[in-house]
C-alpha positions in Angstrom: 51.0 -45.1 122.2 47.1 -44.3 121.4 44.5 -45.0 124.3 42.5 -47.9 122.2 40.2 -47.5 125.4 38.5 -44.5 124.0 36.2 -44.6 121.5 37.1 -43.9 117.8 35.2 -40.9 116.5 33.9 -43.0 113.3 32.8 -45.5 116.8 30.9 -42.6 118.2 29.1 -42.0 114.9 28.2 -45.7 114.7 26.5 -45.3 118.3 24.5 -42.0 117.9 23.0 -43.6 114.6 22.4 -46.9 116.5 20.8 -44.7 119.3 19.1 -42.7 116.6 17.3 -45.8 115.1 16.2 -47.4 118.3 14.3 -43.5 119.3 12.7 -43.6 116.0 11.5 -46.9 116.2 10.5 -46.3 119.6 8.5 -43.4 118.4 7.1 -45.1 115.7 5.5 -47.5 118.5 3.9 -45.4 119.9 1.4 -44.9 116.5 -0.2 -48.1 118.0 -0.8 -46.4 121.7 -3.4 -43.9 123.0 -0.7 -41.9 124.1 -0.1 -41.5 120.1 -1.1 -37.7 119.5 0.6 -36.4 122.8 3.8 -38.2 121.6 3.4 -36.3 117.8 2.8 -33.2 119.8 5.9 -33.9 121.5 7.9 -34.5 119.2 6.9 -31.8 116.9 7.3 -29.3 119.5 10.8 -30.2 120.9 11.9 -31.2 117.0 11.6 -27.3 116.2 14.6 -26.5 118.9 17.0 -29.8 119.6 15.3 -32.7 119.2 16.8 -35.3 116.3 13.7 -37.2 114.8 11.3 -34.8 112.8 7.6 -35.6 113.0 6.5 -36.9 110.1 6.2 -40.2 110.2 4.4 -40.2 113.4 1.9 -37.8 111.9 1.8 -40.3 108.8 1.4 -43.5 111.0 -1.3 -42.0 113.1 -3.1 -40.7 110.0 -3.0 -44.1 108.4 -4.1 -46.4 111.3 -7.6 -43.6 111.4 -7.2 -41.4 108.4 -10.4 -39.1 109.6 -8.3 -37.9 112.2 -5.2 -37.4 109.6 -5.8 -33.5 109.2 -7.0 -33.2 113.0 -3.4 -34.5 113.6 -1.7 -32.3 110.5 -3.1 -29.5 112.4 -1.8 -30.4 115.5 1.2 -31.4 114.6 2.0 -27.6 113.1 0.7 -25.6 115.8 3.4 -27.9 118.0 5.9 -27.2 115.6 5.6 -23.4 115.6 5.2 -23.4 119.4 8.2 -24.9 119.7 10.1 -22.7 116.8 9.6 -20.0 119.7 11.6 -21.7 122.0 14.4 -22.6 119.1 13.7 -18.6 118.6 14.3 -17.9 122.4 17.3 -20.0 122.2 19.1 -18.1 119.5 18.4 -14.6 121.5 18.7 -15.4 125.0 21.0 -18.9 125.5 22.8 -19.5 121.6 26.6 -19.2 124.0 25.6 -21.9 126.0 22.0 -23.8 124.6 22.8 -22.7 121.4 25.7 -23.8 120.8 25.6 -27.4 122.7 22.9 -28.2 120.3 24.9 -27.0 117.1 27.6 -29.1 118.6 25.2 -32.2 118.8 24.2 -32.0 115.0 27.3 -30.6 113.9 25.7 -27.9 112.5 28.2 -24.9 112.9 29.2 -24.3 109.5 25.3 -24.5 107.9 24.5 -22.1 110.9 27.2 -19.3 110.2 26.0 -19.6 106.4 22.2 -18.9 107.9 23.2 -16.0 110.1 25.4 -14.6 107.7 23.0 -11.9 105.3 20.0 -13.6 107.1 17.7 -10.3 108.0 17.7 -9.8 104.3 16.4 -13.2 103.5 15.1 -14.3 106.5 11.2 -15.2 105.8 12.3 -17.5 102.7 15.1 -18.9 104.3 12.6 -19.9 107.8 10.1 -21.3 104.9 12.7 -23.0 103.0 13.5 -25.2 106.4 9.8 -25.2 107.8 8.8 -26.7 104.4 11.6 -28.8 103.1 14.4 -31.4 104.8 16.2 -28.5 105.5 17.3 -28.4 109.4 14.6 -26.2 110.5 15.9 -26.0 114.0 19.2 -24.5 112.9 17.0 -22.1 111.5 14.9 -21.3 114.4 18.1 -20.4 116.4 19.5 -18.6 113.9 16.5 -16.6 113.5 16.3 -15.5 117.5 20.3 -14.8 117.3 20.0 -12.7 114.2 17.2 -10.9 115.5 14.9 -11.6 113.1 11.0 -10.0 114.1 9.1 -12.4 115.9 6.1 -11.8 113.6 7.8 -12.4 110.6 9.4 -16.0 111.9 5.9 -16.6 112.7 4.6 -16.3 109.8 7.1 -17.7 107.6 6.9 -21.0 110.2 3.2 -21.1 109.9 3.4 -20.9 106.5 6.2 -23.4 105.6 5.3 -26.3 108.7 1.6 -25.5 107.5 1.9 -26.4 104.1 4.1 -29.7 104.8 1.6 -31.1 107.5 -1.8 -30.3 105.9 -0.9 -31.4 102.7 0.5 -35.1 104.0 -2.7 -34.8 106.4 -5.0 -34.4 103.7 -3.2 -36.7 101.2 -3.8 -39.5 104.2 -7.1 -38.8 104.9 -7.9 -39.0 100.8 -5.7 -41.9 100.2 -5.1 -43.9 102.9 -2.3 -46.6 103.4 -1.6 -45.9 99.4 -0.3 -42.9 100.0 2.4 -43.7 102.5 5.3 -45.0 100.1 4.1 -42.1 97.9 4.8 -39.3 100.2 8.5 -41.1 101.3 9.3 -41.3 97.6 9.0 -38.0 96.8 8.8 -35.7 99.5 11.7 -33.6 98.7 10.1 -32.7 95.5 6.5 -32.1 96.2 8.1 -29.5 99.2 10.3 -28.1 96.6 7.6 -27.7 94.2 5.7 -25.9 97.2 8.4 -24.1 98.5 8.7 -22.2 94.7 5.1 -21.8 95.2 5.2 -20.0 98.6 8.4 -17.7 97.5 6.8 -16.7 94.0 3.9 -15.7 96.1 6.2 -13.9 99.0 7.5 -11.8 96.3 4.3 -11.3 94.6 3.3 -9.8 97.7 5.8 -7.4 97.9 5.8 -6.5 94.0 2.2 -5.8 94.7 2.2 -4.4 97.8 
């Protein structure tokens, strides 16, 4: 006879996204505090390695309650980021058996993981972009990247690059438009970071035709 103590795994999905929500919100609370950019810093830095909430709409709360801080905050909000891609990094080369794969097991990210690793040398700076710049789940990425082996320059760059380009441009799009811009940038996000994504790969391999 079935234990109906235990919880049901579609009960356990229920409470991580309940749990989920209340963080964000949480976060999203603290836009109205002084402690607001440590909290984006944070957040961007620990959201690189484990953490569940990505930073964006911090950065974009904070931008529109004083958009002349907006890029200020963008920056910031990078330089946190790739900071804590290091540690993701450091996770994949020194911990991914134990670290490593708890968080995998917390985002249920195996299978996206072992399609990452797999041929990963090979594509390595688009594929960190792809995920710095897009949706994509950037901190599978930065493990995979330590556990592959991937050149710490390299991941740098291609973090820079990709978390750069995301953060700058909704800084600067705050700072220009203001509260307008808010439902703009949630609309279509995924297409204005696909659209930059093609951008930064045509120019990766323009770079090497050239080089």
């Amino acid at each position: 006879m079935p234990d109906d103590s235990r919880p049901s795994e579609d009960q356990e999905i229920v409470s991580q996204d309940s749990f989920l929500k209340r963080l964000y919100n949480r976060i999203l609370a603290e836009s109205e505090t002084r402690r607001g950019p440590a909290v984006l810093a944070t957040v961007s830095f620990t959201e690189s390695s484990f953490f569940p909430i990505p930073p964006d709409p911090l950065l974009i709360a904070l931008g529109i309650g004083n958009p002349n801080r907006a890029i200020p905050l963008a920056v910031l909000t990078t330089l946190a980021s790739v900071a804590g891609g290091w540690l993701g990094y450091a996770i994949g080369a020194w911990a991914f058996d134990s670290v490593g794969v708890a968080i995998l097991d917390f985002f249920q990210a195996h299978e996206i993981f072992e399609e990452v690793r797999e041929g990963f040398i090979d594509v390595g700076f688009i594929a960190v972009l792809a995920a710095a710049l897009t949706p994509l789940p950037y901190k599978v990425f930065t493990i995979a990247s330590g556990a592959a082996g991937m050149p710490l320059g390299i991941f740098t760059l291609a973090s820079l690059a990709g978390r750069g380009i995301r953060f700058m441009a909704e800084g600067i799009l705050i700072r220009i438009y203001g509260e307008k811009v808010k439902e703009f940038i949630e609309r279509w996000f995924g297409w204005i970071s696909i659209g930059a994504l093609v951008m930064g790969v045509l120019g990766f391999v323009a770079l090497k035709f050239f080089a």
